[in-house]
N, C-alpha and C positions, 0 to 999 in steps of 0.2 A: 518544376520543383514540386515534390508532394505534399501533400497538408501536413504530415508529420514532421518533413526538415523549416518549413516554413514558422509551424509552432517554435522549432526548436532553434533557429535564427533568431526570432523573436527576443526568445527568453535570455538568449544569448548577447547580443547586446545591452538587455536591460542590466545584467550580471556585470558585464562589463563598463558600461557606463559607470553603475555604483562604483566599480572598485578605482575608476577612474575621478572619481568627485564629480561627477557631471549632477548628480541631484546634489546639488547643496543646499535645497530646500525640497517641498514638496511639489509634486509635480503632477497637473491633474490634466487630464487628455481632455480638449474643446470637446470635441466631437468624441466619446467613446468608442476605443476599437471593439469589432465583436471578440468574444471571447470560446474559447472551444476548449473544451481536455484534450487529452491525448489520441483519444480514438475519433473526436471528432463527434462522440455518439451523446456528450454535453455540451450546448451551445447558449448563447447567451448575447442581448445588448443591452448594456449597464449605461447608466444615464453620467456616469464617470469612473474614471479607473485611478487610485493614486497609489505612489511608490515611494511612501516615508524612508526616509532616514536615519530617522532618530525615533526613539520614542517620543520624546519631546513634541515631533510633527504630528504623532496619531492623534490625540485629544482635539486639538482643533479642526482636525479634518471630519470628527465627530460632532462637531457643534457648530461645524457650519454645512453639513448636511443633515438631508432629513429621510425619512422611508429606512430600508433596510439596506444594512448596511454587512457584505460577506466577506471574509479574506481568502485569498486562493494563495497556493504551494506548487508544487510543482503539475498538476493537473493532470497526476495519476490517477485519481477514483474515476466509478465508472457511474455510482450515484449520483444523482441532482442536486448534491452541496452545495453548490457555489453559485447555477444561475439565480438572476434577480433583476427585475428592472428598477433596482436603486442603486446602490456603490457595491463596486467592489475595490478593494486594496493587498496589494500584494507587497509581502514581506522580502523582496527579491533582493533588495538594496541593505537589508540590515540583516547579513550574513558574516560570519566567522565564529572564531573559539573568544571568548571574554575573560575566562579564567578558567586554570582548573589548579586540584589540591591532589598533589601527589602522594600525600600519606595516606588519603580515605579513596584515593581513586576516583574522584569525582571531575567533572568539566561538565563547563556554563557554554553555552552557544548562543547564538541571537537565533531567532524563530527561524527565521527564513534559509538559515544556512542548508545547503542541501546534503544528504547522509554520502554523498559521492566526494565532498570537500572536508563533510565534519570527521571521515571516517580515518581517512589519512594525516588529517592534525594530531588525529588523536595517538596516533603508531609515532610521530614522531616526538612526543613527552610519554611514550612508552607506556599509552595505556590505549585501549579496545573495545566496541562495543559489544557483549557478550553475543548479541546475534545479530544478522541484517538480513532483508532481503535480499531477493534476488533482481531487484530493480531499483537502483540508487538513488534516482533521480529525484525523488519525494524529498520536501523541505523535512527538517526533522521535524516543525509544529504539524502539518500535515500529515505527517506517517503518524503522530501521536496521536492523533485526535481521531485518527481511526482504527486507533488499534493494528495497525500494519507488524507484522511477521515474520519470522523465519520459518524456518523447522529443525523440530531435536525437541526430543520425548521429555528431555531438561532446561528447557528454553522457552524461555515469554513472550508476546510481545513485547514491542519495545518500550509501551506506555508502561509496563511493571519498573522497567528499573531508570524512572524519572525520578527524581529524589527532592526538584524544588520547580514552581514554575513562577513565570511573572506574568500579568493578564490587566489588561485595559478593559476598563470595564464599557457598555454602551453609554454610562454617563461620564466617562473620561478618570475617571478614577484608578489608579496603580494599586494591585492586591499583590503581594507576595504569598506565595500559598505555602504549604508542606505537611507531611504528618504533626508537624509540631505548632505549626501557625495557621488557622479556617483547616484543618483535619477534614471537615465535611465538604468545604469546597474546591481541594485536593482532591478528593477521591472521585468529586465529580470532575473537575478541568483534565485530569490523566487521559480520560477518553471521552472525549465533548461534541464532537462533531461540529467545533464552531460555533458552538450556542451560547456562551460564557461573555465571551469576551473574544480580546485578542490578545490570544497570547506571544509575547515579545522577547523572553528567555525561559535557557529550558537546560535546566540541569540532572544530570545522570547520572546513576552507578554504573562505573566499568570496572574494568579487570587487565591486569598488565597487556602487551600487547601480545600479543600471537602469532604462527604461521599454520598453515591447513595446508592440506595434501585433498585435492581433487579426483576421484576415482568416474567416470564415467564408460556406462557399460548396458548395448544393447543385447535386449534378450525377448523372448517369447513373453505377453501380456500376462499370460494368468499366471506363467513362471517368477516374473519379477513382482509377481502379488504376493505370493507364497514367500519370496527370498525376502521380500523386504520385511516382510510381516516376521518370518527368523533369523532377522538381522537386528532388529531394530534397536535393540538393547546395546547393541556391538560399540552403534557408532554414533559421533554426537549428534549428528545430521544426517539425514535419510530420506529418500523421498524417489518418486515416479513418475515419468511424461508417461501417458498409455496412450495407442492409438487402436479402441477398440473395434474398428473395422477390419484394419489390417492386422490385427492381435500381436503387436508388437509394442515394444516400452525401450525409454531411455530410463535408467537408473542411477541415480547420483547420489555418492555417499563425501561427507568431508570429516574430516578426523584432522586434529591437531601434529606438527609434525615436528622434528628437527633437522626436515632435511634439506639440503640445498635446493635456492629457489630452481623452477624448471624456464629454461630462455619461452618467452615469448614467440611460440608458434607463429608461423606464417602461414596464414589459410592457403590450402587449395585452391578451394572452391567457397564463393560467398553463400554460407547457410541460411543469410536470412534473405538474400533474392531466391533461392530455390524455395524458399517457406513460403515467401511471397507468390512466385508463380503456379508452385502446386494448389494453393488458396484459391488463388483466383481462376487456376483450371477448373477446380471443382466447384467452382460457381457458378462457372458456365456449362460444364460435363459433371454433375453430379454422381456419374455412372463410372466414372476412376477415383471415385474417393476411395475404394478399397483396394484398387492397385498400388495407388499413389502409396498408401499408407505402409502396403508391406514392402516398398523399398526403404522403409526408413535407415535400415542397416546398410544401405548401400552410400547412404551420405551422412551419418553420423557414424564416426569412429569407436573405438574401444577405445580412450584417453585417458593420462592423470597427470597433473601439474600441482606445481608447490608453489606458494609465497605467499606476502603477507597476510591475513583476514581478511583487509579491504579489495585487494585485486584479486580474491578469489570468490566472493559473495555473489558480485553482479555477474547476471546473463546480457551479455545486447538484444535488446526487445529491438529491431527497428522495423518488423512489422506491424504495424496498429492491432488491435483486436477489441474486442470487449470481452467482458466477464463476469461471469456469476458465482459466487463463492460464500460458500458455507460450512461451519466448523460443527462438528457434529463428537457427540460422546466417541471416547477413542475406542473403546471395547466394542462399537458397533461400526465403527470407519471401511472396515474390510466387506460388511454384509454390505454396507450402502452404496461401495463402489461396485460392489459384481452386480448389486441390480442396477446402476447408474450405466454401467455398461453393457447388460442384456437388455435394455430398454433403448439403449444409441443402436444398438444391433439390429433389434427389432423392427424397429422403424425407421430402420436406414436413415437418419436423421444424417443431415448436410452440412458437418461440420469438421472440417479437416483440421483443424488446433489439435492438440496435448490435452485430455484429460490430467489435471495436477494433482497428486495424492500428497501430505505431509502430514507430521505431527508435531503438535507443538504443547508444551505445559500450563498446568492450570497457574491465571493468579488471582489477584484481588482487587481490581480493576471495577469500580461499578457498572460499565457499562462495554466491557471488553467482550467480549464472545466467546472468549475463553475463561467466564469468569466461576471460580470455585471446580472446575472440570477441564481433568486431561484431556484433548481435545484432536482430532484429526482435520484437517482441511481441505478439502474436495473443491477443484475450482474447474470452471467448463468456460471456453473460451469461444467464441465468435469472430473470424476474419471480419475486419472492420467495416467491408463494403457489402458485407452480406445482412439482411436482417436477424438479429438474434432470437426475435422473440419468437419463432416457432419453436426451435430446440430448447431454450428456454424457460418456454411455457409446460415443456412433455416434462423434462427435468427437475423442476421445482418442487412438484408435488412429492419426489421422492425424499429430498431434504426435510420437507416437514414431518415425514414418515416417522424420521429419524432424530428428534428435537432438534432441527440444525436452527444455528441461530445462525444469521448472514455475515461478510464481513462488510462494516459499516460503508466501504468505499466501492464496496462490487454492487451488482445489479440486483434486486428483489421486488417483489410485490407484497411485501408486508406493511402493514399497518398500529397506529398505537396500541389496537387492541391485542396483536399477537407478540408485540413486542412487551408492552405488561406480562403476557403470560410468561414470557422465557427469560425476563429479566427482575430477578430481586429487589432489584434499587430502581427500579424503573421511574416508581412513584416518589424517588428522594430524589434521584437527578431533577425532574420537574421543579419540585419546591426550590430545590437549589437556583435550577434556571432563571425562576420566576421573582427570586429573592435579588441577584444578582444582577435580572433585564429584564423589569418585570413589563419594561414597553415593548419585549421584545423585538426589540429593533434588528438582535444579530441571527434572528428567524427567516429563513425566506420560507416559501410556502409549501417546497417540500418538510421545513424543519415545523413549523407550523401544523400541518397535519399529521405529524409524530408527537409532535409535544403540546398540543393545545386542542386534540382532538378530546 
């Protein structure tokens, strides 16, 4: 069994146990299991792990531990968020919808619901979340608190259209937040990285429900740079796999539709073992990375499928990878990809993934990456069993070229000091932090040398 279905067994009973009542109280592991993300590229042995309930059960799990204290989600970032050798707590058990208001479009969730369950409640009282990823599996508190994405030149993240949150403080204290109640400590919890608190509900603006029309269509790399870059207007969603060795791209556009849903294809051939074994051919034969690459057209189709917003968002990821990812000013997205990709060329860099190209809109997020600036997002991926930091290391230096700020949950080598520089609020999130936990307890020592350097 691989480390990735073994994660996801995991998480898979915990899910179910909760919906079964098996926690009917708090539940804390003798012995702590080790803990891993998804790619396995974060790891971690926490001195105990608990799986509340209720809100009810978080405060005293806070007061009768001590040291730091993290919450984990669904264990998509590729960041050092979560490990800690004090607690961690997972919101796995206090999942669903709690209300929502059909007049103003809104719906309440518990933190831990995942966007793969909250996405579909929401289509069935007939309302949508304006945009999602392409990887569902993130709790909604965890996709929040990092600023997690789509694409579409009119579309936020998903911390913009939060409209109320709930947050346990490190001294057990419930803050209801919003523009209208702590205004300052709303603007900091929207995108927190866990340093606040824990947040327990998490309310949203939506928009009735929807259907999307799927277009996918392989073509020539610099060709699908040029098309997309004179498309972009067209359609509400946009975006590009490149594989600049083999100079070819997947391009994927979604637009809202009215047309009947399309039946649920029956694969061929499984795309993510052929992803998987050309990966790891090229691990071992670095010297067909560029063959591999220009078969792309021979195993991905020309496709379009319809139905609802939520079955047409997610991609199946069930290859592991890691990833580096950085939103960069959108009027320069296109310079920073041609040299991001005459620089993979150049140095025949060993990295068979998808360059990902999107665009997404500015909001007013303090601490979002996209904040006050239309933005492009540039992501560069790592087959999981290969080390990333050489490609990387070559890569990075182009993103600062280009004021990219990172996304909170991908991979970087920045520091408090360059994060001040790219960030407004940088120095009001702190006080906020510090006002809120000032023993900061929900710091572990990656957050620590962000926020108390």
């Amino acid at each position: 069994m691989s480390m990735s279905e073994t994660t996801s067994n995991r998480r898979h009973f915990i899910r179910k146990a909760a919906e079964l009542g098996f926690f009917a109280g708090t539940i804390q592991h003798a012995t702590a299991e080790p803990w891993s993300n998804w790619s396995g590229g974060q790891r971690t042995q926490a001195q105990s792990v608990f799986y509340p309930s209720s809100e009810a059960d978080i405060a005293p799990i806070i007061h009768r531990t001590q040291g730091t204290l993290r919450v984990v989600g669904g264990g998509h970032s590729f960041s050092p968020l979560v490990p800690t050798h004090g607690s961690i707590m997972s919101l796995e058990a206090m999942n669903g919808m709690l209300d929502h208001d059909p007049h103003n479009l809104q719906a309440t969730f518990w933190a831990g619901t995942r966007i793969a369950s909250a996405s579909p409640a929401l289509t069935a009282i007939g309302q949508g979340f304006y945009n999602e990823a392409d990887i569902n599996m993130q709790s909604l508190a965890g996709a929040i608190c990092t600023a997690t994405h789509g694409t579409g030149r009119q579309l936020s993240c998903l911390s913009s259209y939060v409209t109320h949150l709930r947050l346990i403080t490190a001294q057990g204290d419930v803050i209801d937040c919003s523009t209208e109640h702590d205004n300052e400590l709303f603007q900091a919890a929207r995108v927190s990285l866990g340093a606040l608190g824990i947040i327990t509900r998490i309310t949203t603006r939506n928009r009735p429900a929807y259907k999307l029309k799927e277009t996918v269509k392989v073509m020539n790399l610099d060709a699908a740079m040029s098309w997309v870059d004179s498309h972009k207007d067209r359609y509400a969603h946009i975006e590009f796999m490149g594989f600049p060795l083999g100079n070819r791209a997947i391009v994927k556009t979604l637009e809202e539709t009215q047309e009947a849903d399309t039946p649920v294809p029956t694969p061929t051939i499984d795309e993510n073992k052929l992803l998987d074994l050309a990966a790891n051919t090229v691990r071992h034969f670095p010297w067909t990375n560029t063959g591999l690459q220009k078969l792309i057209g021979f195993f991905v189709s020309d496709s379009t499928r319809v139905g609802p917003s939520w079955a047409i968002y997610p991609s199946v990821r069930a290859v592991p990878f890691n990833e580096m990812e950085y939103e960069l000013p959108a009027e320069q997205g296109l310079d920073a990809c041609q040299e991001i990709i005459a620089t993979m060329r150049r140095e025949r860099l060993d990295v068979f993934f998808p360059l990902e190209f999107r665009y997404v809109a500015a909001d007013d997020c303090w601490l979002s990456p996209f904040y006050r600036r239309p933005s492009v997002a540039i992501s560069v991926h790592q087959y999981y069993r290969q080390d990333y930091h050489p490609a990387f290391r070559v890569l990075e230096p182009i993103f600062w070229k280009y004021q990219g700020r990172p996304h909170w949950g991908k991979l970087n080598t920045l520091g408090s000091r360059q994060f001040h520089e790219l960030y407004p609020h940088f120095s009001d999130f702190i006080r906020v932090q510090r006002r809120i936990d000032p023993q900061g307890r929900m710091l572990n020592s990656y957050l620590r040398h962000l926020f108390q350097a």
